[in-house]
N, C-alpha and C positions, 0 to 999 in steps of 0.2 A: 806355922801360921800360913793362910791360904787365903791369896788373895783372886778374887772371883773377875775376869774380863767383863765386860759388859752383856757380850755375848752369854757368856758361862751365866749368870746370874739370871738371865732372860728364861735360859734353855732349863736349868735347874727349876723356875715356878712356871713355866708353861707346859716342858714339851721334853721331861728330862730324856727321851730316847733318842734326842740328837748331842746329848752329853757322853763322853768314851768311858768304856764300863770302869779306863782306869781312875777319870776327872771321879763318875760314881763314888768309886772306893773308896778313894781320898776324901770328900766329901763326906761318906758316911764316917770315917774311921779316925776326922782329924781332933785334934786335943786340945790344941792350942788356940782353935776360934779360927772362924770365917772372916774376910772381909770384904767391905768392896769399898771402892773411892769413892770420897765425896761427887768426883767428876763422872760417875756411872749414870748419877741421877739427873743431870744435865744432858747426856747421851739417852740416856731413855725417853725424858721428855723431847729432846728434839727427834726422835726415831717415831713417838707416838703423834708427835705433830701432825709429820711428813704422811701418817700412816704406815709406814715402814714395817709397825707392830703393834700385834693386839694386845691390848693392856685388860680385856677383859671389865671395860669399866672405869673409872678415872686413872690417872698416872700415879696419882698419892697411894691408892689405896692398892695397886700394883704394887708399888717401892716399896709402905712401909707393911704392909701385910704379909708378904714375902721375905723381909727382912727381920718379922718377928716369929712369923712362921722357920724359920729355917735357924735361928739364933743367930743373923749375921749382924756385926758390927761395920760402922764406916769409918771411916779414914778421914777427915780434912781435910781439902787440901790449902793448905800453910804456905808463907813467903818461903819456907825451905824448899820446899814439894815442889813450888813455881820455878823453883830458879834451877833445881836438881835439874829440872827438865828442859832447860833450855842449854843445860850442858852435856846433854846425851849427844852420841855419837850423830852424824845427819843420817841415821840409817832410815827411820819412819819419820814421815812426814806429819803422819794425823797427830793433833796435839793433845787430843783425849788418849791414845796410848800412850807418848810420852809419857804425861802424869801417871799413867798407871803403873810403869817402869819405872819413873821417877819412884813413887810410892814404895816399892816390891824392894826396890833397891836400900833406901833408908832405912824399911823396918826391917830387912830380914825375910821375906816374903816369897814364898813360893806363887807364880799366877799359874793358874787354871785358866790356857787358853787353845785356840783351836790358830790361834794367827801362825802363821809361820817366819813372821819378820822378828817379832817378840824375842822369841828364844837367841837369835844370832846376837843380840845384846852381851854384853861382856859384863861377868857378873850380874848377871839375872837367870834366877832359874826361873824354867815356863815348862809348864808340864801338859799334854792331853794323851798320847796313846802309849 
């Protein structure tokens, strides 16, 4: 299972040539399903606020057009999810990774990311080149 960063989900329906041919691979080739957190879609709404990113048109039809086009499923995030994540290591501060790590860690999860802070997490695998 392959859980998609915020970023990674972005780069995948807009601009996949800043996706690493190996995130591509993986993406084309997984089996076990897509994901992305429930907290992606709160990050994209606050990204497309700020202007940060084109959504192409409203933020709904970004998220779930994308999420149907591509077969991804989202995650919740759950009183377990919340709490997972306030007992992560103090290595990242952002609290939208957090959950995303929190996430990756409970179900099993491999992320598709480009972060470099992600991966030094202890039991979490984080994949991009």
């Amino acid at each position: 299972m392959l859980l998609l960063d915020t970023h990674t989900f972005i780069w995948l329906s807009s601009d996949r040539s800043l996706l690493s041919k190996k995130v591509l691979d993986m993406i084309e080739t997984e089996t076990e399903g897509l994901f992305i957190s429930a907290i992606t879609a709160t990050e994209i709404g606050l990204l497309a606020a700020a202007d940060r990113i084109n959504t192409f048109g409203s933020c709904e039809d970004f998220l779930f057009g994308n999420i149907k086009r591509f077969g991804i499923h989202h995650v919740p995030v759950d009183v377990e999810i919340g709490l997972a994540s306030t007992q992560l290591p103090p290595i990242h501060r952002d609290p939208f990774d957090r959950i995303i790590i929190a996430t990756a860690h409970l179900h099993s999860m491999t992320i598709l990311t480009k972060d470099r802070i992600i991966p030094t997490y202890p039991k979490v695998k984080a994949v991009w080149e």
